[in-house]
GUZAPA-802533 format. One record per residue (C-alpha): residue number from 1; chain; x, y, z. Coordinates in pm, whole numbers, padded with zeros to 5 digits. Layout:
GUZAPA-802533
NODE,n,chain,east,north,up
NODE,NUM,A,X,Y,Z
...
end
This chain:
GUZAPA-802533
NODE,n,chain,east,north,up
NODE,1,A,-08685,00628,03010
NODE,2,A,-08872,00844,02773
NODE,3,A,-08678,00977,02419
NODE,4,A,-08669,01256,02587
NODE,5,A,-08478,01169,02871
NODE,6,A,-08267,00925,02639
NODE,7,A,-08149,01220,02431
NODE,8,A,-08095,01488,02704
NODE,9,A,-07886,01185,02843
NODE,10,A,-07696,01146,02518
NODE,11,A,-07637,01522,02491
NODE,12,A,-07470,01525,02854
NODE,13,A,-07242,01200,02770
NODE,14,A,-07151,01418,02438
NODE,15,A,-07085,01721,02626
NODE,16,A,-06923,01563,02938
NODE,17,A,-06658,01343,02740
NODE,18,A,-06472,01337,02455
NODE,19,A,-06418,01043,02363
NODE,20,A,-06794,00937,02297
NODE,21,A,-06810,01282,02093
NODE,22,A,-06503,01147,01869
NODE,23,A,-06714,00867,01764
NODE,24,A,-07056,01114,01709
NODE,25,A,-06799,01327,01461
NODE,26,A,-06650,01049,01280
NODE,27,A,-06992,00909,01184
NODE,28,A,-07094,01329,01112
NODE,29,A,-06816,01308,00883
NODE,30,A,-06835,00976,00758
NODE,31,A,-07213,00874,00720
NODE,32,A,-07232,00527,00659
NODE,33,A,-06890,00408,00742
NODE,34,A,-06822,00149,01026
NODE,35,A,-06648,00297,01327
NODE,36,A,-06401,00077,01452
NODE,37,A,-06385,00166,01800
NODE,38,A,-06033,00095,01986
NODE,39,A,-05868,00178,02310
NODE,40,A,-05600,00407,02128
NODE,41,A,-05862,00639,02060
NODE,42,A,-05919,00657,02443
NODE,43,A,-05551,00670,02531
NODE,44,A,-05562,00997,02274
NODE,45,A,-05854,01156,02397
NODE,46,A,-05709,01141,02732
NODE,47,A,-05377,01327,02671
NODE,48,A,-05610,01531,02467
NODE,49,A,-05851,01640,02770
NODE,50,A,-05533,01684,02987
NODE,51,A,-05405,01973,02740
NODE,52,A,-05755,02128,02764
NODE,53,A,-05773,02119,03107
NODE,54,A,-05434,02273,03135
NODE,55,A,-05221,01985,03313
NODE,56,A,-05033,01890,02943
NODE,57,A,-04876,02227,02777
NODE,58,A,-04731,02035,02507
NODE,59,A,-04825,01709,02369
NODE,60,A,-04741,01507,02045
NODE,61,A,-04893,01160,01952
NODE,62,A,-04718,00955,01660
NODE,63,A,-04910,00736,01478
NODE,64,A,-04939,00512,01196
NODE,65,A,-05167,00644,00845
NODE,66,A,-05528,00604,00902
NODE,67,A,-05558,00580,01259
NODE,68,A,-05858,00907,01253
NODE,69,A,-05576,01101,01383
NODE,70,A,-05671,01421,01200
NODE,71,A,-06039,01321,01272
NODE,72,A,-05929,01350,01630
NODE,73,A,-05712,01591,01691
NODE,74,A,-05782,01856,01366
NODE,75,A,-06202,01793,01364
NODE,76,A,-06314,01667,01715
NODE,77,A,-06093,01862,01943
NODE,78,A,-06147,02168,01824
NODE,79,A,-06506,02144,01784
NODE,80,A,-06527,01996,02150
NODE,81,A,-06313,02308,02308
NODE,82,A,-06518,02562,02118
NODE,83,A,-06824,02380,02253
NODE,84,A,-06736,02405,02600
NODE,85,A,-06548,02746,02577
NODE,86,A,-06667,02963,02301
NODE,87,A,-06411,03158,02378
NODE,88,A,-06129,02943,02290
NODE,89,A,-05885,03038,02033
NODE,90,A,-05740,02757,01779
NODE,91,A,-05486,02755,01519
NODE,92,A,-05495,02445,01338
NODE,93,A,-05207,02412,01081
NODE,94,A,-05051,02132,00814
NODE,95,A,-04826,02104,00583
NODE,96,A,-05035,02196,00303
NODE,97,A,-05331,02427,00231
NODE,98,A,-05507,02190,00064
NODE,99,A,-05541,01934,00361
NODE,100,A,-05571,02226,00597
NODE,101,A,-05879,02295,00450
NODE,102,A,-06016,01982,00412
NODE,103,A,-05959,01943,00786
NODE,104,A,-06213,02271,00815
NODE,105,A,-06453,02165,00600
NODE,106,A,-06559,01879,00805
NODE,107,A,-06514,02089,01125
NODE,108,A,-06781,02299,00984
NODE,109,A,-06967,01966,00892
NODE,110,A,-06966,01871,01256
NODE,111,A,-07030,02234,01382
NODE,112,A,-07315,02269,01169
NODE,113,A,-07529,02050,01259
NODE,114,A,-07829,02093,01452
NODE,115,A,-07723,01791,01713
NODE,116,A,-07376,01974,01809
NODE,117,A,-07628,02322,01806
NODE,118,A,-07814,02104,02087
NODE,119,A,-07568,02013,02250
NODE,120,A,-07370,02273,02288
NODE,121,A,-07619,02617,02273
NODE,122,A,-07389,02866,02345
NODE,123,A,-07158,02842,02103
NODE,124,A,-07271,03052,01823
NODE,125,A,-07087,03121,01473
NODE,126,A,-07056,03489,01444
NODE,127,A,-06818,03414,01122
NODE,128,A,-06826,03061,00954
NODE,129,A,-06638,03071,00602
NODE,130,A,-06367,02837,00468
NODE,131,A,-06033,02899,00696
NODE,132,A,-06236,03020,00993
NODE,133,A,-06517,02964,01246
NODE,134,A,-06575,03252,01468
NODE,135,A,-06793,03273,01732
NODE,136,A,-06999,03572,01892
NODE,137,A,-06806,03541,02217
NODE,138,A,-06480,03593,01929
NODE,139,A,-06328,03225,01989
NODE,140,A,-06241,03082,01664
NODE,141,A,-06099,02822,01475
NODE,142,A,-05815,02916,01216
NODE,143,A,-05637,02700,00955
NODE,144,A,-05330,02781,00820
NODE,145,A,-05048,02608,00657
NODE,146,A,-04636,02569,00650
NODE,147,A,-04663,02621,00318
NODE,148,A,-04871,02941,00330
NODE,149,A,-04623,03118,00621
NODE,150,A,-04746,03405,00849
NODE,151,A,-05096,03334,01031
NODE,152,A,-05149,03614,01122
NODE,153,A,-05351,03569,01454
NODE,154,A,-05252,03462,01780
NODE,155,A,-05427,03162,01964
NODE,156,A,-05429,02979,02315
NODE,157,A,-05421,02619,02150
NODE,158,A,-05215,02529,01817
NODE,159,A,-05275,02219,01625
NODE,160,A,-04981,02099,01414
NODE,161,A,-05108,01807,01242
NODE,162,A,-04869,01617,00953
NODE,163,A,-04592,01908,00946
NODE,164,A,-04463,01756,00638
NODE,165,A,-04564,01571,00355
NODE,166,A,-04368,01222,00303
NODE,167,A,-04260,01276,-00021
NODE,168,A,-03989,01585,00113
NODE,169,A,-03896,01416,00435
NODE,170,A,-03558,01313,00301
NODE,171,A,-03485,01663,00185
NODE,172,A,-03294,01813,00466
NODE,173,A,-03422,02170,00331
NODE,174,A,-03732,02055,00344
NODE,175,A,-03730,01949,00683
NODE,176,A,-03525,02275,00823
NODE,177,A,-03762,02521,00668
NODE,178,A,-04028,02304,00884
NODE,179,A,-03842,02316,01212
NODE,180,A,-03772,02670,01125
NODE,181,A,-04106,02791,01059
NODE,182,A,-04234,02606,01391
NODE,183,A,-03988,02795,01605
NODE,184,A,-03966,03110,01408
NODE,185,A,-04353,03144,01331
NODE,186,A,-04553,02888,01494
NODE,187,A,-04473,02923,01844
NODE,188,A,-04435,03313,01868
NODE,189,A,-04841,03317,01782
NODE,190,A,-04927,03161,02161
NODE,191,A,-05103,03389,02321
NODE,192,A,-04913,03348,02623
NODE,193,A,-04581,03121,02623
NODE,194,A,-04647,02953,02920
NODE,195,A,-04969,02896,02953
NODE,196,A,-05062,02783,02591
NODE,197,A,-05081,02466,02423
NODE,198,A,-04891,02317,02154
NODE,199,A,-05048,01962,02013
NODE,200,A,-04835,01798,01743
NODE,201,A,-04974,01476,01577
NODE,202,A,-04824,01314,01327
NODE,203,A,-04701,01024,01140
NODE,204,A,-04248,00986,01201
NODE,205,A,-04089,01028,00821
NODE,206,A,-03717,01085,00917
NODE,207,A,-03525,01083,01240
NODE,208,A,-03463,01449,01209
NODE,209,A,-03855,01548,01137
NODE,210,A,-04043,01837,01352
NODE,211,A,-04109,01581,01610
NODE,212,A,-03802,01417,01645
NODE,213,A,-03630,01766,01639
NODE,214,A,-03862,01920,01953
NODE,215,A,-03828,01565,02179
NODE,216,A,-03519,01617,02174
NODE,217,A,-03524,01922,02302
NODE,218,A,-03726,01794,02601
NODE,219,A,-04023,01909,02757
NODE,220,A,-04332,01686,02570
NODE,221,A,-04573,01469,02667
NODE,222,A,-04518,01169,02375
NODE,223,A,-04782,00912,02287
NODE,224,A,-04614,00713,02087
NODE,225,A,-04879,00421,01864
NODE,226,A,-04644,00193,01692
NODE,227,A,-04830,-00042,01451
NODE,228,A,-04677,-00304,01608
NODE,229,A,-04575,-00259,01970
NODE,230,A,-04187,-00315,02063
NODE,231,A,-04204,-00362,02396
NODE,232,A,-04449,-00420,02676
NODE,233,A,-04634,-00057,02780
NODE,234,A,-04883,00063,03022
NODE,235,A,-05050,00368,02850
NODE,236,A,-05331,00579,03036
NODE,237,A,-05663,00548,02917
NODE,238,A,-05876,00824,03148
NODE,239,A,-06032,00753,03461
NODE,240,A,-05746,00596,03615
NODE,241,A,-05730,00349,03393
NODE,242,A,-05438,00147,03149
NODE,243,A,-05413,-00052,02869
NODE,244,A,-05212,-00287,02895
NODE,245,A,-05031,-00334,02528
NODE,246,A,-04848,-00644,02494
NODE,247,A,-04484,-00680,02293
NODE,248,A,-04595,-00754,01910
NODE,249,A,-04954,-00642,01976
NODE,250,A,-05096,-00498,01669
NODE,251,A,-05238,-00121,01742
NODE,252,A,-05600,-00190,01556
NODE,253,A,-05625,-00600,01422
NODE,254,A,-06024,-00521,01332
NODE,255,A,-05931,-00257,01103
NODE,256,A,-05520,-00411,01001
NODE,257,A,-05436,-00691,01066
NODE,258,A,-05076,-00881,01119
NODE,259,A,-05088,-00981,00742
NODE,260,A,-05188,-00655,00609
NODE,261,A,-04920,-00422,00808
NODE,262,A,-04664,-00767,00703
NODE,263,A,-04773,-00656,00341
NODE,264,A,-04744,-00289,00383
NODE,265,A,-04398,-00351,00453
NODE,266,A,-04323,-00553,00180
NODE,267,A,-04457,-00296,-00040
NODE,268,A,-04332,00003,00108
NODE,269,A,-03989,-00144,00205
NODE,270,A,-03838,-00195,00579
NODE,271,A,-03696,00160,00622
NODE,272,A,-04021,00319,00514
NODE,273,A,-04227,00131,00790
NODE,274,A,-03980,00133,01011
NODE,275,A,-04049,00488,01044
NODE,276,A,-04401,00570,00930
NODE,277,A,-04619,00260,01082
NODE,278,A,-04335,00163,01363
NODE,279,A,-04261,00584,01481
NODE,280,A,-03898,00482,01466
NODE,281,A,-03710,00617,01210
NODE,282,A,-03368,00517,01167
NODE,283,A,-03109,00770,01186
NODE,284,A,-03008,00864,00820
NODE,285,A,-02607,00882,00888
NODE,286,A,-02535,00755,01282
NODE,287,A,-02383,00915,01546
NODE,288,A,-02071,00683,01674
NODE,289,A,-02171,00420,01393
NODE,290,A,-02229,00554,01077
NODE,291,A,-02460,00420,00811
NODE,292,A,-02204,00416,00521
NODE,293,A,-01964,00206,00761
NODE,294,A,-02244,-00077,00773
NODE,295,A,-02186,-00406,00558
NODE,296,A,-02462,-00690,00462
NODE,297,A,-02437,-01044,00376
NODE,298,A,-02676,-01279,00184
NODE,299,A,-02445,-01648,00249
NODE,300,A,-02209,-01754,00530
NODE,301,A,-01855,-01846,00534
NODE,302,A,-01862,-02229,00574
NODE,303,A,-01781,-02341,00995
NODE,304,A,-01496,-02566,00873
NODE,305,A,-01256,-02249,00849
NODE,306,A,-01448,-02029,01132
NODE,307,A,-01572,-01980,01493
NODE,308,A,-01875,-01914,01685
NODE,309,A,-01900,-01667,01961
NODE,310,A,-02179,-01588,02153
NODE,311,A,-02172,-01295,02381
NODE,312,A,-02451,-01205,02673
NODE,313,A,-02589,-00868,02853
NODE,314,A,-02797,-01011,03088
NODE,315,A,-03004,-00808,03329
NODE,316,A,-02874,-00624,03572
NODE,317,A,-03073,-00821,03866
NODE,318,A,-03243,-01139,03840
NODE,319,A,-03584,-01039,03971
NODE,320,A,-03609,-00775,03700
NODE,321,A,-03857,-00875,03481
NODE,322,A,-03856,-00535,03233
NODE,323,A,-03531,-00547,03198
NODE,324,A,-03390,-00670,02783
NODE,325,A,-03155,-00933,02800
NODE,326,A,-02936,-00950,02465
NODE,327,A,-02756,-01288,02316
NODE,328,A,-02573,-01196,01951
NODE,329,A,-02389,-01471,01840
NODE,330,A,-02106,-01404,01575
NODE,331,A,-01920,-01615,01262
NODE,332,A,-01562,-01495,01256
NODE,333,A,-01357,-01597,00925
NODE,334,A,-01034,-01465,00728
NODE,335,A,-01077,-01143,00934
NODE,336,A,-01472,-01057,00901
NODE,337,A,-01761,-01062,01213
NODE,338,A,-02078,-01200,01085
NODE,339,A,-02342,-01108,01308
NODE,340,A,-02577,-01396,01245
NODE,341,A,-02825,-01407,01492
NODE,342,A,-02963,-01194,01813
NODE,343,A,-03209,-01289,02064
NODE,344,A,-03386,-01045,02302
NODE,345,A,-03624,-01043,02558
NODE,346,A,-03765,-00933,02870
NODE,347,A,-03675,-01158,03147
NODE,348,A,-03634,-01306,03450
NODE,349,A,-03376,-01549,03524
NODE,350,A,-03553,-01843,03495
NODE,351,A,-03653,-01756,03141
NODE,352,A,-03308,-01572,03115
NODE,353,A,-03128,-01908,03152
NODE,354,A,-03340,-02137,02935
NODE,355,A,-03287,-01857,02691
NODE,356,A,-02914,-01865,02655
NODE,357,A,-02926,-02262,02695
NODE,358,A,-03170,-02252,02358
NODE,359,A,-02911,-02036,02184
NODE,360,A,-02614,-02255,02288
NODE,361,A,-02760,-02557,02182
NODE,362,A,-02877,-02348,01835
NODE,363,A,-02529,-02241,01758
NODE,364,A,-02327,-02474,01966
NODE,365,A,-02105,-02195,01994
NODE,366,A,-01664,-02249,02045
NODE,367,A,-01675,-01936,02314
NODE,368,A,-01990,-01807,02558
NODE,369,A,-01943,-01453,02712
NODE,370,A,-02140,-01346,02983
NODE,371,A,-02066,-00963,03188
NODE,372,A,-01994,-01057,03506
NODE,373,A,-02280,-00874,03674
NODE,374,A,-02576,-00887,03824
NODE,375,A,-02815,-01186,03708
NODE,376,A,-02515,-01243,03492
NODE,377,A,-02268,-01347,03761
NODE,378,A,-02507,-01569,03859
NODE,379,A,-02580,-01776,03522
NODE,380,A,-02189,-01772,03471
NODE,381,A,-02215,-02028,03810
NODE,382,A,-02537,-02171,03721
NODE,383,A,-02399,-02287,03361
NODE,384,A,-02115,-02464,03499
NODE,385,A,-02240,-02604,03807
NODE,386,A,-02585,-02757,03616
NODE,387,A,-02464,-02795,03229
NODE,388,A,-02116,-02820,03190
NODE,389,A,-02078,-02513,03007
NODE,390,A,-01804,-02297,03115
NODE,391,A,-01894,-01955,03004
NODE,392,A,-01608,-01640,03011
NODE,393,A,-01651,-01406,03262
NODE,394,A,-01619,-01015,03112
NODE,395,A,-01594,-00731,03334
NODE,396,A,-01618,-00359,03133
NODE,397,A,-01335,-00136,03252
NODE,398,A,-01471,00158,03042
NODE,399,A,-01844,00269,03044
NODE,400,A,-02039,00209,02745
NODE,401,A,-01960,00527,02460
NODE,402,A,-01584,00452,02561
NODE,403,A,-01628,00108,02399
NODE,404,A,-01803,00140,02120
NODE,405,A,-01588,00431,02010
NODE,406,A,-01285,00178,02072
NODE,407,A,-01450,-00034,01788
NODE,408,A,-01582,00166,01611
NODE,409,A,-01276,00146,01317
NODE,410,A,-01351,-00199,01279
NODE,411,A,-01724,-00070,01123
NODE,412,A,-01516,00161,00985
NODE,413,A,-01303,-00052,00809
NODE,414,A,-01542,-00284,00686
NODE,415,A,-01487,-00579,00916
NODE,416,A,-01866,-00595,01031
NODE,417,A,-02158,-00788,00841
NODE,418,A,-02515,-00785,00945
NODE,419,A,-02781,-01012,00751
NODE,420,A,-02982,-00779,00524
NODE,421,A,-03315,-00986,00578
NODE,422,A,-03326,-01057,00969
NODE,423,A,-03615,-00946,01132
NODE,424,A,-03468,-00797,01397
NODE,425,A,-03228,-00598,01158
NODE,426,A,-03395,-00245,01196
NODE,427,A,-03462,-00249,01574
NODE,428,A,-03079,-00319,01607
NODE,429,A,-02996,-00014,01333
NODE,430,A,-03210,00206,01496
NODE,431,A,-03014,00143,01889
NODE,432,A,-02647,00111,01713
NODE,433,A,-02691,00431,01478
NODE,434,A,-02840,00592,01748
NODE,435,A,-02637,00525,02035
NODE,436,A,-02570,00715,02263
NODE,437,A,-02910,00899,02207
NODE,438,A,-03093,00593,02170
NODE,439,A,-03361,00446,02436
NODE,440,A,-03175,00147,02487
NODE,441,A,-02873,00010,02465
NODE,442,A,-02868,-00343,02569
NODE,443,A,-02788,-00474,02200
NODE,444,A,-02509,-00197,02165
NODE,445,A,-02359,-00398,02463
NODE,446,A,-02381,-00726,02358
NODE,447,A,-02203,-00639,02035
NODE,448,A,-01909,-00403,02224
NODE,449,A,-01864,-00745,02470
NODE,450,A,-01793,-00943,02189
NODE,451,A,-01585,-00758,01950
NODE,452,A,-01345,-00562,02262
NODE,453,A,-01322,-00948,02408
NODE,454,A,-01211,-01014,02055
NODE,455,A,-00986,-00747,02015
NODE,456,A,-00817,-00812,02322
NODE,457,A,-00735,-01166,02240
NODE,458,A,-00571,-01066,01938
NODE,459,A,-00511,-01395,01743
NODE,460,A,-00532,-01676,01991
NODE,461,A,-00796,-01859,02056
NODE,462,A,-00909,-02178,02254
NODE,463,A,-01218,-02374,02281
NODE,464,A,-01430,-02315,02593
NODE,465,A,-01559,-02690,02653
NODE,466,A,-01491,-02936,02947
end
């Protein structure tokens, strides 16, 4: 293949694709940097081509800092829709002037230079100063700002990228006059309501942030990054094609690691990461649970003058493997509920049942409740009939808001520690505070089992052993 043919072969990949153009701007606007390439970068560039191609009308990706996100979505995008319709109109807007310009500076790095002039011919600058690239066919690329109001012009494609600067997140002004301005401002300079697109990328700061405010109002396409994945996920990659991320996977290891995010944390502190690296913000007061209800505890009651319950929501069938099954196991002395451990994890029976038989040997627990369910029923038989252990049956006779709002004055009144250092502490703040809004509720269950079983026992109490 001559050079020729090796760059008019380039030029088509870069015109064709964007994710191979991502990596030609980064290195545009980074000369000399590495670029660590990852499949995150495809999974955005694919939600990213699906807005320009018109199947995805509103889209927002949350990711962790320094993840190229503006590089991406604020830089590459743009320059990539302009190239292949110079007719395109962009607004691209953040929090700040500042970084809104900084953002079209090296857009105008990248549009510049004589390889993007090759590649794409036809797009020509009629008007190229500092807020906006205009072209002769009168596309353009506008920045603006929340901070600077009105934009003036109307566009087919808005950019919102970092709404909000961290420092104001936990100023409920703050964030109202951003949710405002979005709905008041933002939004009414589409072109055309419903066939524009809306791209929001940013990093979560508060549970009540632009983001979190428009999902749930419904109607967005979310790519959600966490540093550090929760859960097992299949996320579309183009081409028909997944990655599949794996429970505790880090998002980028080459670039930060395990250690470094476990450092970031400890500098930063749990709530902070929680919602900027993890994209799950716990709620700042609680909906059925509130925050200022919520006790800790650093040391234990001693055993001698306590008991041990352990309490189960299994899954609802055994041969569902993505289903979370939830053990808590609680200390009960002179009137308090220590929560003092949790396990969770996907399962299938198999695993489900060597999983409670790890935590009953752990704990060694006086009482074992199990729902009477599903895989649960099943387990309930399975413990007695193998091990000896005779487990208590529960069967709800309310559904689920019912009873936690039943125990909810015991949180109220104090009655409920949690361990301030667990690592599984935030995940379980973010599904009780949340609740009933929350994505899951499988922990909220496991805790509502227990204390209602509790409740209803009043002060009696035997031991559950052969």
């Amino acid at each position: 293949m001559t050079p020729e043919d090796q760059r008019k072969q380039l030029h088509n990949l870069l015109r064709g694709s964007l994710s191979p153009f991502i990596c030609k701007v980064f290195h545009e606007v980074n000369p000399g940097k590495p670029f660590v390439d990852s499949w995150y970068l495809d999974a955005m560039a694919h939600r990213l081509e699906r807005c320009r191609t018109g199947s995805c009308k509103r889209l927002a990706i949350t990711t962790p800092p320094r993840t190229l996100k503006s590089i991406v979505t604020s830089v590459a995008y743009p320059a990539f829709l302009l190239g292949r319709n110079p007719a395109e109109r962009i607004l691209c807007i953040s929090y700040g002037n500042e970084l809104a310009l900084k953002h079209a500076r090296d857009f105008r790095c990248v549009v510049d230079s004589s390889w993007y002039r090759q590649v794409f011919p036809q797009t020509v600058a009629h008007r190229n100063v500092e807020d906006i690239f205009e072209t002769t066919q009168h596309g353009f690329r506008r920045s603006g700002s929340f901070a600077g109001g009105e934009t003036g012009l109307g566009a087919n494609t808005i950019i919102v990228d970092d709404a909000m600067k961290s420092d104001d997140a936990h100023h409920k002004p703050a964030r109202e006059k951003a949710n405002d301005y979005f709905a008041n401002t933002l939004y009414s300079r589409l072109d055309r309501k419903t066939d524009g697109v809306i791209i929001l990328v940013m990093q979560r700061l508060h549970d009540e942030d632009l983001v979190g405010h428009l999902l749930r109002q419904g109607g967005w396409d979310h790519l959600n990054l966490p540093a550090i994945a929760a859960e097992d996920e299949d996320i579309p990659i183009g081409n028909g094609e997944f990655y599949h991320r794996k429970k505790g996977e880090v998002l980028n290891p080459a670039f930060e690691p395990l250690s470094s995010l476990e450092e970031t944390k400890r500098m930063m502190g749990t709530m902070n990461f929680q919602a900027q690296y993890q994209q799950a913000p716990v709620p700042e007061t609680g909906n059925l649970i509130q925050r200022r209800w919520i006790k800790y505890f650093e040391s234990l009651p001693t055993r001698a003058n306590a008991r041990i319950v352990q309490s189960w929501d299994t899954a609802q069938k055994g041969d569902q493997v993505h289903d979370n099954a939830v053990g808590t196991t609680w200390l009960h002395a002179d009137g308090k509920h220590f929560l003092i451990d949790l396990a969770r994890n996907q399962c299938d029976y198999p695993t489900l049942s060597r999983l409670v038989l790890e935590q009953n040997e752990k704990h060694k627990p006086d009482a074992l409740l199990i729902e009477d369910h599903g895989s649960g029923s099943a387990l309930i038989q399975d413990l007695r009939q193998r091990h000896g252990i005779r487990a208590i049956p529960i069967t709800p006779t309310s559904d689920k808001i019912v009873r936690l709002s039943i125990v909810s004055p015991m949180f109220e009144r104090g009655e409920i520690f949690l361990p301030q250092n667990a690592d599984w502490l935030m995940d379980f703040l973010d599904e009780l505070l949340r609740f009933p809004q929350a994505r899951f509720d499988d922990q909220v269950d496991s805790v509502t089992q227990y204390l209602n079983w509790h409740r209803g026992r009043g002060t009696r109490f035997e031991v559950f052993w052969p």
